[in-house]
C-alpha angles and dihedrals in degrees: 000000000000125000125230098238098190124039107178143326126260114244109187141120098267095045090053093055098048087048088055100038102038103009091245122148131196140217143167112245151191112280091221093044114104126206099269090055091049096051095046092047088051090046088049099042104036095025091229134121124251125224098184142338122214116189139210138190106201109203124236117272129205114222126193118204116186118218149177082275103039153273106332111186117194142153144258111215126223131276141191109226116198119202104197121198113210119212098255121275080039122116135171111220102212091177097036101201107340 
């Protein structure tokens, strides 16, 4: 059984900026997945070299939202962000042509 190794790309303000500073793009990943895996799975996907891959694991966080009913308390579950550097001239087109 093969794992999906990327799930989706992050689109925010701060990952846009480091995409147009330093050429760096974003995406959620498999918890499981390394950084070998990762950078395979973006050359094959996205059909780009990678300079350099740095992971993180962002811990869980608890949220409280307050409502007509009450106080409901909940959690946000973890995620593994990767942050992929491309070899310069390279870039990576999320929207394609919208």
């Amino acid at each position: 059984m093969s794992k999906q190794v990327l799930i989706k790309p992050i689109i925010s303000e701060k990952s846009e900026i480091l995409t147009e500073d330093l050429g760096k793009y974003s995406f959620v990943v498999n918890k499981l997945a390394n950084k070998i895996e990762i950078k395979s799975a973006i050359e094959k996907l996205y059909g780009v070299n990678v300079a350099g891959i740095n992971t993180i694991v962002m811990p869980s966080k608890s949220k409280v939202r307050n409502t007509k009913t009450g106080v409901q308390k909940g959690r946000v579950s973890s995620f593994k962000k990767a942050i992929v550097t491309l070899v310069d001239g390279e870039e990576i087109d999320f929207f394609g042509e919208i």
